[in-house]
C-alpha positions as CSV (number, residue, x, y, z in Angstrom):
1,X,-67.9,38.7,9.1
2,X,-65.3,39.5,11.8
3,X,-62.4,41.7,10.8
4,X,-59.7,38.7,10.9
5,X,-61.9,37.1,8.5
6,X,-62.4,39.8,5.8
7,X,-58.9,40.6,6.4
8,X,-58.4,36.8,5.6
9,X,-61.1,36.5,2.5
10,X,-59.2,40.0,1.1
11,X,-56.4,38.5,1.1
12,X,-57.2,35.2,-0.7
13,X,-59.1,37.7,-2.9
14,X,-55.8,39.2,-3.6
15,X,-53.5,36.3,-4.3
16,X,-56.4,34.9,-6.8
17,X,-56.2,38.0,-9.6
18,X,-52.2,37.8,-9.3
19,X,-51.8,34.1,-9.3
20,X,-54.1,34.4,-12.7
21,X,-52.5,37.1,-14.2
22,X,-48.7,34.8,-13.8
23,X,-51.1,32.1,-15.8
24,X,-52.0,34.5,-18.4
25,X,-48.7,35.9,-18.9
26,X,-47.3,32.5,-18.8
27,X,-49.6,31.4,-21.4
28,X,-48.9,34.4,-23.4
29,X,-45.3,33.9,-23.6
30,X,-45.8,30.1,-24.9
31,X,-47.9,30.8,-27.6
32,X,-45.9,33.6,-28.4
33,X,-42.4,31.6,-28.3
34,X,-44.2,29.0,-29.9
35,X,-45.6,31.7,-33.0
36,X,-42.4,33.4,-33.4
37,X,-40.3,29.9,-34.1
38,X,-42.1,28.8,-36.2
39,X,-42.4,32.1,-38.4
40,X,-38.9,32.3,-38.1
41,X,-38.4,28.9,-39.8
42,X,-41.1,28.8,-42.2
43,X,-44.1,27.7,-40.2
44,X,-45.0,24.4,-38.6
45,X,-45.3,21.5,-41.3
46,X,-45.5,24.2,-43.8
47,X,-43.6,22.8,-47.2
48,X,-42.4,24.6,-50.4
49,X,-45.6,26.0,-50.6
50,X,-47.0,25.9,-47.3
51,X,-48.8,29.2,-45.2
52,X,-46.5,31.0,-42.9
53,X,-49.1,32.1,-40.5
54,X,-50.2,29.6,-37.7
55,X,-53.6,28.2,-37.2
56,X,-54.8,31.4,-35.4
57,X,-54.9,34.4,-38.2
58,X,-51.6,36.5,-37.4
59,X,-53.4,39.8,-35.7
60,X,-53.4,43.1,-38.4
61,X,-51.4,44.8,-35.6
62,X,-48.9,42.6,-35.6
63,X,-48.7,42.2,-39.3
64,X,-48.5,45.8,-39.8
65,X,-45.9,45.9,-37.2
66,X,-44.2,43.4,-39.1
67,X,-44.9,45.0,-42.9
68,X,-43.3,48.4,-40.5
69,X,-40.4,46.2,-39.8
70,X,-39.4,45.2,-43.1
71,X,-39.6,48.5,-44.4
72,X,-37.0,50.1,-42.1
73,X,-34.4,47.0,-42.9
74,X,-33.2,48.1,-46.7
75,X,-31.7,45.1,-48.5
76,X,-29.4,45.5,-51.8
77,X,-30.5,44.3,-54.9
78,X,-28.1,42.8,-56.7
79,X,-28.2,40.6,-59.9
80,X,-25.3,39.1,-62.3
81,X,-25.1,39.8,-66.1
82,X,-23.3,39.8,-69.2
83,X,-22.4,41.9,-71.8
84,X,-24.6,39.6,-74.3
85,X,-27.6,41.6,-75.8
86,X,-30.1,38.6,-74.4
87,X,-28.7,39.9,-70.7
88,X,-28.5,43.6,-71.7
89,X,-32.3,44.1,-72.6
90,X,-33.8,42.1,-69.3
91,X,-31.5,43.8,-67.0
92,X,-33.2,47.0,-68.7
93,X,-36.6,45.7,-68.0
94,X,-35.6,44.5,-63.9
95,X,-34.2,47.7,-63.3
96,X,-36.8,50.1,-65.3
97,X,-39.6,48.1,-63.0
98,X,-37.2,47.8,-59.6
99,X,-37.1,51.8,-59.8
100,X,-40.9,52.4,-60.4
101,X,-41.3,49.8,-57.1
102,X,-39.0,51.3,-55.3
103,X,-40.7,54.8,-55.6
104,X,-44.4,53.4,-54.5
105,X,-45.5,53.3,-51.1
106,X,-43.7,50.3,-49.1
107,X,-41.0,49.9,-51.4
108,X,-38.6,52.0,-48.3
109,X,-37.4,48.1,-47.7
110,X,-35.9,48.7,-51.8
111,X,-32.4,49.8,-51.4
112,X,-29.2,50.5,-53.7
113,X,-29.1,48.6,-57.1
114,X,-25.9,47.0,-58.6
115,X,-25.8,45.2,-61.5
116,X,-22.8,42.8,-61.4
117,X,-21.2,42.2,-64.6
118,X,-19.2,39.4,-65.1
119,X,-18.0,39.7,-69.0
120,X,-14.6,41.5,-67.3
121,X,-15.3,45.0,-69.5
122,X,-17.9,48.0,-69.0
123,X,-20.8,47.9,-71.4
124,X,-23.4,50.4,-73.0
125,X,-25.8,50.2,-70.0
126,X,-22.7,51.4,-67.5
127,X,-24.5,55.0,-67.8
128,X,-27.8,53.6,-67.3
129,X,-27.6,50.9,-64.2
130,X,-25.4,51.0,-61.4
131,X,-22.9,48.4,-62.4
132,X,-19.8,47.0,-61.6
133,X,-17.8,44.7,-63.6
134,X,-15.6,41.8,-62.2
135,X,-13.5,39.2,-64.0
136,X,-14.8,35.8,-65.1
137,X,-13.5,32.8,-64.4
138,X,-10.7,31.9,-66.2
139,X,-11.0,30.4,-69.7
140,X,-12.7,27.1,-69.8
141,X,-13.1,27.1,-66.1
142,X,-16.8,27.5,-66.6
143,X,-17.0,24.4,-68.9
144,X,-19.7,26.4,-71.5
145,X,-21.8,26.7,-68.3
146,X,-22.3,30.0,-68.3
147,X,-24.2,30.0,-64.7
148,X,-20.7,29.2,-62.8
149,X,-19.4,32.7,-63.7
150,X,-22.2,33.8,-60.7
151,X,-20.9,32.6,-57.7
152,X,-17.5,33.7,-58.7
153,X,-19.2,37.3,-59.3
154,X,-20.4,37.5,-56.3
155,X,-17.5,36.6,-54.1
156,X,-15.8,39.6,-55.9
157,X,-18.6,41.7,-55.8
158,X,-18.5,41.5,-51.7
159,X,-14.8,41.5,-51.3
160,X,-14.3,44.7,-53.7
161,X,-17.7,46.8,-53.1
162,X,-18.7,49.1,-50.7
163,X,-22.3,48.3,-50.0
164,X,-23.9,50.3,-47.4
165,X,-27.0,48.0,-46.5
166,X,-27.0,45.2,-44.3
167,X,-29.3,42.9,-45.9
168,X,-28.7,41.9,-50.1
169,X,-31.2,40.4,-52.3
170,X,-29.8,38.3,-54.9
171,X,-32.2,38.8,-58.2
172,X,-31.9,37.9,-62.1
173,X,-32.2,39.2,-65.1
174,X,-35.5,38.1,-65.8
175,X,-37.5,39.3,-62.9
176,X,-39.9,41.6,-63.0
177,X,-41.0,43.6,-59.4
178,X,-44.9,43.6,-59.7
179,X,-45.5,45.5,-56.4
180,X,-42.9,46.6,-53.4
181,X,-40.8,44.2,-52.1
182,X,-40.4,44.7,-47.5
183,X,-37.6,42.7,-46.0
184,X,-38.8,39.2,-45.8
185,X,-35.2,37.7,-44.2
186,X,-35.2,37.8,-40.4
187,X,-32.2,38.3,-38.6
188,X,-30.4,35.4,-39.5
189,X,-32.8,33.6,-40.8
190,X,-32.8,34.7,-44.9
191,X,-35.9,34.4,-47.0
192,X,-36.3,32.1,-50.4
193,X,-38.7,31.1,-52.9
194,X,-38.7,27.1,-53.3
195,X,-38.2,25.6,-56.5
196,X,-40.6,22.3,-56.8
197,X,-37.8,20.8,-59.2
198,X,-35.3,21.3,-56.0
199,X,-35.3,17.7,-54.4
200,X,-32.1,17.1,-52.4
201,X,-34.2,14.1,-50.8
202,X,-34.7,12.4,-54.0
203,X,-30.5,12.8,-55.2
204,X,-29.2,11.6,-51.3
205,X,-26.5,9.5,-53.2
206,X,-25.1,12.3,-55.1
207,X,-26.0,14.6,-52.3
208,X,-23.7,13.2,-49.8
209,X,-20.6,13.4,-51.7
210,X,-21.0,17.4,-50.6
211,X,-22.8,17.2,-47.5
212,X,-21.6,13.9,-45.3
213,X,-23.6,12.0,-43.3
214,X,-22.1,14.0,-40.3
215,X,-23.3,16.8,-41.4
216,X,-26.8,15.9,-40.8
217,X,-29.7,15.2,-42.5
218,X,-30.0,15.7,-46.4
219,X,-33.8,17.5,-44.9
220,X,-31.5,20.1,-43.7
221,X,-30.5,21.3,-47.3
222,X,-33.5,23.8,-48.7
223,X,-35.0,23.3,-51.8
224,X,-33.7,26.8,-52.9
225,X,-31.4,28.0,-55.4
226,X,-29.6,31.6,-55.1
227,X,-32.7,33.7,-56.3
228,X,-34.7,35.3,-55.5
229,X,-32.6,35.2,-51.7
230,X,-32.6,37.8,-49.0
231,X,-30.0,37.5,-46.7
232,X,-27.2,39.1,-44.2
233,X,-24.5,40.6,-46.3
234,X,-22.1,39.0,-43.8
235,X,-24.2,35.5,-44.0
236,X,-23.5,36.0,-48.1
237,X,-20.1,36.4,-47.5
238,X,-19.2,33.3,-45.9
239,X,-21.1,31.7,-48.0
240,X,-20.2,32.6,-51.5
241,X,-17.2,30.9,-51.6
242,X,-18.4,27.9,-50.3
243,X,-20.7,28.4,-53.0
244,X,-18.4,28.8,-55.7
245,X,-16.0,25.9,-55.0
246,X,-18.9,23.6,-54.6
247,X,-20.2,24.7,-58.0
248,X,-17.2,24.0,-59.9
249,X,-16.6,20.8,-57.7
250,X,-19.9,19.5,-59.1
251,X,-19.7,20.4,-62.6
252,X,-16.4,18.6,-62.8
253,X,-18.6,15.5,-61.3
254,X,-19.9,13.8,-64.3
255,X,-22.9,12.1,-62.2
256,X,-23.1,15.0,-60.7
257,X,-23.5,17.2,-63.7
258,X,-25.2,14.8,-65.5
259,X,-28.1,14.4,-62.5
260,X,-28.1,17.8,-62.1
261,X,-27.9,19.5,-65.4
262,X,-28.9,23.5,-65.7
263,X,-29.6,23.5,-61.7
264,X,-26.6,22.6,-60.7
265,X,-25.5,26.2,-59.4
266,X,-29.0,26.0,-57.4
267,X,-28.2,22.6,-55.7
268,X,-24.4,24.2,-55.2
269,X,-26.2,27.3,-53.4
270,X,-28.3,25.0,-51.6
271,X,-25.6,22.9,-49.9
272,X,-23.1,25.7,-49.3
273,X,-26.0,26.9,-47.1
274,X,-26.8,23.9,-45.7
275,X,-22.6,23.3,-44.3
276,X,-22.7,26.8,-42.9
277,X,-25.3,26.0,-40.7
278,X,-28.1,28.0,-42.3
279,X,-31.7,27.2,-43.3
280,X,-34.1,29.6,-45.3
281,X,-37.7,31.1,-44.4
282,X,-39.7,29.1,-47.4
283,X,-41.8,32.1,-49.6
284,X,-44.0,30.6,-52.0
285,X,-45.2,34.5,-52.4
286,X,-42.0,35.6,-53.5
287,X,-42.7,35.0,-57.3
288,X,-44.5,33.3,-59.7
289,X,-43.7,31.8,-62.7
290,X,-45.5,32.0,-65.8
291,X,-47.3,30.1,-67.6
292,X,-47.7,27.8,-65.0
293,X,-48.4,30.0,-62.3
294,X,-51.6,31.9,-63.8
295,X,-52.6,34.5,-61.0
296,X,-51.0,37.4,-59.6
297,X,-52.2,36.6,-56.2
298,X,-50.1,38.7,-53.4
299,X,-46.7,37.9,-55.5
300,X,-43.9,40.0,-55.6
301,X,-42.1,38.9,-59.1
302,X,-42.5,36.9,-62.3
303,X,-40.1,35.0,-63.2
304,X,-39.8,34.6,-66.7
305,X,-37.6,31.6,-67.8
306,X,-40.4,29.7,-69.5
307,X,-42.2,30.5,-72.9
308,X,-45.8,31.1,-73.1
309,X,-47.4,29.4,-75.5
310,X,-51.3,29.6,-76.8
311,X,-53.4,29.2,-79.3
312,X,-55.3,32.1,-80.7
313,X,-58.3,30.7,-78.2
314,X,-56.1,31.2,-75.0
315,X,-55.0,27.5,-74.7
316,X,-51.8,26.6,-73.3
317,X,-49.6,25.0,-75.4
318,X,-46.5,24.4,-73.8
319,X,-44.1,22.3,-75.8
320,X,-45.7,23.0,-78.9
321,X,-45.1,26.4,-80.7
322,X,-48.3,28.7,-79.9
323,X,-50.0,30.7,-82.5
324,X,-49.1,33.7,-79.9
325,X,-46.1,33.4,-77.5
326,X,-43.9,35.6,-75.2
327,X,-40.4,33.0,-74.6
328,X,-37.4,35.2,-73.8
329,X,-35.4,32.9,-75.9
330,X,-36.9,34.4,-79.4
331,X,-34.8,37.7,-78.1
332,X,-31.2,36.2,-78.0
333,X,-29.6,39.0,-80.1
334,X,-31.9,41.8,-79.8
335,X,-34.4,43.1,-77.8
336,X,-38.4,42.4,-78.2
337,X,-40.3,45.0,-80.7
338,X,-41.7,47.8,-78.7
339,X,-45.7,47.3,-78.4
340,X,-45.9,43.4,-78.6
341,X,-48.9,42.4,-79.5
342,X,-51.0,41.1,-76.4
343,X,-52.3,38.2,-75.7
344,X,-55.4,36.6,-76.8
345,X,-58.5,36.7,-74.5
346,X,-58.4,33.6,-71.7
347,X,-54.9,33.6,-71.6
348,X,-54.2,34.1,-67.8
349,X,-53.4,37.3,-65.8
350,X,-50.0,36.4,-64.7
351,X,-49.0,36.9,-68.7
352,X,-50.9,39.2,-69.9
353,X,-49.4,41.6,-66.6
354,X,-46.1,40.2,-67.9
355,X,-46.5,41.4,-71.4
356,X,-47.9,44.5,-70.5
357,X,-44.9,45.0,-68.2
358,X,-42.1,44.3,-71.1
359,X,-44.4,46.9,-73.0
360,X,-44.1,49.8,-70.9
361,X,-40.6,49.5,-70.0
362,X,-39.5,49.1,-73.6
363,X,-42.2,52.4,-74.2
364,X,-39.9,54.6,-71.7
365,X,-36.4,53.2,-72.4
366,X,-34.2,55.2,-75.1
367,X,-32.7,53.7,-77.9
368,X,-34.5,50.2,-76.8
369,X,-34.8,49.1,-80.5
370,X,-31.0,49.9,-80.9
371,X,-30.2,47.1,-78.5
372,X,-28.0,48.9,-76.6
């Protein structure tokens, strides 16, 4: 070969490995455009309870990377309460279990803790958990639905406080951390467990009433309520009073109220979103709830709002008194006995950790059995 024609095959030789490498890198970026939207809004096709990786396995890498990011975000738990003694001994529990969480490796992402209390007038536990009281709402503003004072708290909450982290997380009473919690919400994107009895879909005619036609599709609404949320301090803050109005604005709706019943706050959380433009990431993992969900799995909290029934063979009962139960509702005016008695064998993990869980807290918390 002549040297005009190796000078020729070197350079075709050349081009090839560059024009392959612009392929590669293009392809690259696709798929990883392609990965990142749809992590960012919950995964392809992925429902209420659907996986948030693609089809290809997320790399460990990359999910460390991501477990690394989550960390270095802090989010502010925050969670709304009254002075009743029902409220007073769960709040003890959440916080008891959000400090042990926080103190484990990967719980960096756990931030400051404030429990918002909306009976207008410190309490025993003032000493005890962060806490900071706002007003309710006015006298019979509420119509006995005690839920409506929380949207109201937490429009005062973010107007008065001075909360240093960027990110909040929105909690309850009745959760229980069962492991660290990282920052799940992505930029402006916030994080949120779907509720299976949330259907905006299936309630369209009510539905539109709040969020018109214009607005979009009803799809558009998430099947969310406020909690467990992580989100942008200053999404929350636009929010929240969208929030509020739209709570009270339903409850004075009899079909509204009526359709809606003791979820109505969650629907009113759900469409403020929805009118300000902002969709959740869908987290199945976030929580579980008891009895119904019977495995820890890779959850982060139970959720406690339904009684756990079973015979003394480790049969569910629900909706019939068991011959052992745990149901938050047997503890209106006091707290549980220390040392409950556990449960009987077959009765799934998810309560038995629960149990366990009220157990030790109520083991290492002074004057628990004084109901303070």
């Amino acid at each position: 070969m002549n040297a005009a024609a190796r000078k020729a095959a070197g350079g075709g030789m050349g081009r090839a490995p560059v024009m392959l490498l612009a392929l590669v890198a293009a392809g690259a970026f696709l798929i990883s455009y392609n990965f990142f939207a749809m992590v960012l809004r919950g995964g392809a096709g992925a429902g209420a309870g659907g996986a948030r990786d693609p089809v290809v396995p997320m790399p460990a890498w990359m999910r460390a990377a991501a477990g690394e990011e989550g960390r270095r975000r802090p989010f502010h738990v925050a969670l709304t309460a009254t002075d009743a003694a029902y409220s007073r001994w769960q709040c003890r529990v959440m916080y008891y279990w959000y400090k042990r969480m926080q103190a484990r490796p990967g719980g960096e992402a756990m931030g400051g803790f404030t429990r918002v209390l909306h009976s207008g007038k410190p309490d025993g536990l003032m000493d005890e958990i962060p806490t900071f009281v706002v007003d309710p709402l006015p006298a019979g503003k509420d119509h006995g639905y005690v839920v409506l004072n929380r949207p109201w708290a937490f429009v005062q909450w973010l107007q008065k406080a001075k909360i240093e982290e960027e990110y909040i997380l929105m909690a309850e009473p009745d959760h229980v951390f069962v492991k660290p919690l990282p920052n799940v919400a992505h930029d402006n994107d916030p994080a949120a467990f779907p509720f299976f009895y949330i259907t905006p879909s299936e309630h369209e005619k009510i539905i539109r009433k709040y969020y018109p036609k214009e607005r979009g599709p009803v799809t558009n609404i998430d099947p969310i309520g406020n909690s467990p949320v992580i989100i942008k301090k200053t999404l929350l803050e636009k929010i929240a009073p969208t929030w509020m109005n739209m709570s009270i604005q339903m409850k004075e709706d009899q079909e509204t109220d009526k359709t809606f019943g003791w979820v109505l706050e969650m629907y009113a959380y759900a469409v403020a979103s929805a009118l300000h433009g902002v969709q959740h990431i869908l987290r199945k993992d976030f929580m579980i709830q008891p009895p119904f969900d019977t495995k820890l799995g890779n959850t982060f909290i139970i959720h406690f709002t339904y009684g756990c029934d079973y015979s003394l063979k480790g049969e569910l009962t629900y909706g019939k008194i068991g011959e052992w139960r745990f149901d938050k509702r047997s503890f209106q005016d006091r707290p549980p006995p220390r040392n409950l008695t556990l449960p009987p064998p077959g009765v799934p993990e998810s309560v038995v950790t629960l149990v366990k869980m009220v157990n030790e807290a109520s083991a290492n918390l002074p004057g628990w059995d004084d109901g303070i």
